[in-house]
Structure formats: structure tokens, C-alpha cells
C-alpha positions in Angstrom: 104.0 110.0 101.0 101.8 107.7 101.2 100.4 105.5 104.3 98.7 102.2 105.2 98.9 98.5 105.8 100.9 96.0 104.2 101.5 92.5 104.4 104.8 91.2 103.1 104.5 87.6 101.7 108.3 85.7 102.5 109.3 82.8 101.5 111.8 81.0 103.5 113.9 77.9 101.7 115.0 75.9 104.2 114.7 75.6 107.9 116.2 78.3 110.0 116.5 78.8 113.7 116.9 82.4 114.9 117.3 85.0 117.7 114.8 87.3 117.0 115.7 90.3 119.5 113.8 90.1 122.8 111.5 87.1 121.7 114.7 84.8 122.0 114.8 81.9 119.3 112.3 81.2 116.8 112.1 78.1 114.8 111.0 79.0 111.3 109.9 75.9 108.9 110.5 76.3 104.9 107.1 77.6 103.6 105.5 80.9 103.0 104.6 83.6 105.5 103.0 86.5 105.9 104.2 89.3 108.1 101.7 92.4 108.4 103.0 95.6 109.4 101.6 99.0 109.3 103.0 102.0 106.9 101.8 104.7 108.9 105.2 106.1 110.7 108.1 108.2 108.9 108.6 107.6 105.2 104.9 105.4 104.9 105.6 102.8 102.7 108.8 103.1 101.9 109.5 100.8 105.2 108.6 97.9 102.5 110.5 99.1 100.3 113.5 98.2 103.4 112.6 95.4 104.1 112.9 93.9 100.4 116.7 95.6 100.2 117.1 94.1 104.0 116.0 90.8 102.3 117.6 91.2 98.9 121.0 92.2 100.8 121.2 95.5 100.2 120.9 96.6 103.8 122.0 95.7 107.4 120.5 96.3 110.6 117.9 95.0 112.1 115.0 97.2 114.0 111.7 94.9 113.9 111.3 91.1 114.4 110.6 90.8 110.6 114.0 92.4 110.1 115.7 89.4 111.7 113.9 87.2 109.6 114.5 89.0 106.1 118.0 89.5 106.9 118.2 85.4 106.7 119.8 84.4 103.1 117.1 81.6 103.4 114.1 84.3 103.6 112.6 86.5 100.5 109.9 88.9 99.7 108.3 87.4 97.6 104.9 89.5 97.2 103.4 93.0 98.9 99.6 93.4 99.6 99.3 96.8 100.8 95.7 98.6 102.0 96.8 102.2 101.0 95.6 105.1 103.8 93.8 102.3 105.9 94.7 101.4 109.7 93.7 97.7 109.6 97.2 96.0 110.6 95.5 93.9 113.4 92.4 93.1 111.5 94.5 91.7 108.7 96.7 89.9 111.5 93.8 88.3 112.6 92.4 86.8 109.8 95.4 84.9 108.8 97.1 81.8 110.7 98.7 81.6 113.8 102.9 82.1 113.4 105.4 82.6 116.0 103.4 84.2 119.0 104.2 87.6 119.6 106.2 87.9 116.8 105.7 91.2 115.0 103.2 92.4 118.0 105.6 93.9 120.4 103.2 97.1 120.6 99.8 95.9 120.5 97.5 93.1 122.0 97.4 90.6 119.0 99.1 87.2 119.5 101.4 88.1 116.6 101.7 89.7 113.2 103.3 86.9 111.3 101.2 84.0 109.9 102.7 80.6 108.4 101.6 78.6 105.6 100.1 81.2 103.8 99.1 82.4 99.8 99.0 85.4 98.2 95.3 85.1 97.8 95.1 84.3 101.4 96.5 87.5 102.5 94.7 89.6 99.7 91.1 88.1 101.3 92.3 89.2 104.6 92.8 92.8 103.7 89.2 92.8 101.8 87.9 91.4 104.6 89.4 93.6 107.1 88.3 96.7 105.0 85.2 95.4 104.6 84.6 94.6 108.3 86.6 98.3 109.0 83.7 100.4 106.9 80.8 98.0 108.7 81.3 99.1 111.7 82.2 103.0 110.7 78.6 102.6 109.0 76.9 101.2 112.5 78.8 104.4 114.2 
């Protein structure tokens, strides 16, 4: 099995409006996002491998925000940038744009873990960057 970080790039087609479990409703623009989410619990990254069959329809229920998101006909995966046996799901967070506060971030101190308005380039710096920054300060330790 294996473990990490991984940001899922979503497209979403058309405006939407949502309830999005305890964070109430969420106004999503069209555009691209990036939700960041880390691999690291049962199954590793098989969780993205849900949330594409959560987007593509092949699967109901919804357990994290991004869940009710994906589950939207308008939203889908459109690209994975993963960080394989890394912890870095709040470094990557941070170094993209601001979404939906507190969306994604129910169990740590970031102001949320998805970003709008995003590329797949964008998302691929942030996880270079986050390693990067991750193995700078193990090196000062």
C-alpha cells in the first residue's frame, strides 16, 4: 500500500451552490480547483482512487467536504499530483490560493484545503516546493 499526499485537480462546468456537511452552503464558480488531501489513513491512495468513481458516478456517499463536491454532475477529476510517502498536505495547502475557507480543513489549523483558479503546473510547483521546504528544515534539525 502505498501512502502520501495528493492533490486532486477538479474541474467544475458550471456554477453550483452546495451544502457541504457542517460548513453549510458553498458557492462554487466554474473553473479549476485543487483539493489536497492526505493518503496516509486505511487503503493510502486508493482514497483517490474514490473520489474519481465518487466523481465519475460510480459511487455514493459522501464522507469529506470534497466528497460533496465530486458527487456534483458539474465537478470532475480532472488530474492527480500525488507526493508518494510524504506528509506535506498543509504545506501544499498553503502554497496554493485561497478557496472556500475551511473547506477540506475540518482537522487541522489551515484556512482550507481547497484552492480555486488553479493549473496543473500550479499544484505540481506546490508539492516541489513543499518537499523542498519539508527536507530544508529536516536538514537544519
Amino acid at each position: 500500500m502505498t501512502v502520501g499526499t495528493y492533490t486532486l485537480v477538479v474541474d467544475v462546468a458550471r456554477d453550483v451552490e452546495l451544502a457541504v456537511g457542517a460548513l453549510g452552503s458553498v458557492a462554487f464558480d466554474a473553473g479549476t480547483y485543487a483539493y489536497t488531501g492526505s493518503a496516509f489513513g486505511p487503503g493510502g491512495f486508493a482514497r483517490v482512487d474514490r473520489h474519481r468513481e465518487l466523481a465519475a458516478g460510480e459511487r455514493t456517499g459522501t464522507h469529506w467536504h470534497v466528497d460533496y463536491l465530486l458527487a456534483h454532475d458539474a465537478a470532475s477529476v480532472r488530474d492527480v499530483v500525488t507526493t508518494p510517502e510524504r506528509d506535506v498536505e498543509c504545506a501544499v495547502a498553503r502554497r496554493l490560493p485561497a478557496g472556500p475557507e475551511g473547506f477540506g480543513a475540518s482537522d487541522c489549523d489551515c484556512d482550507g484545503h481547497l484552492a480555486a483558479g488553479v493549473t496543473r503546473d500550479a499544484v505540481a510547483r506546490a508539492h516541489r516546493d513543499a518537499v523542498a521546504a519539508t527536507d530544508a528544515t529536516d536538514d537544519e534539525a
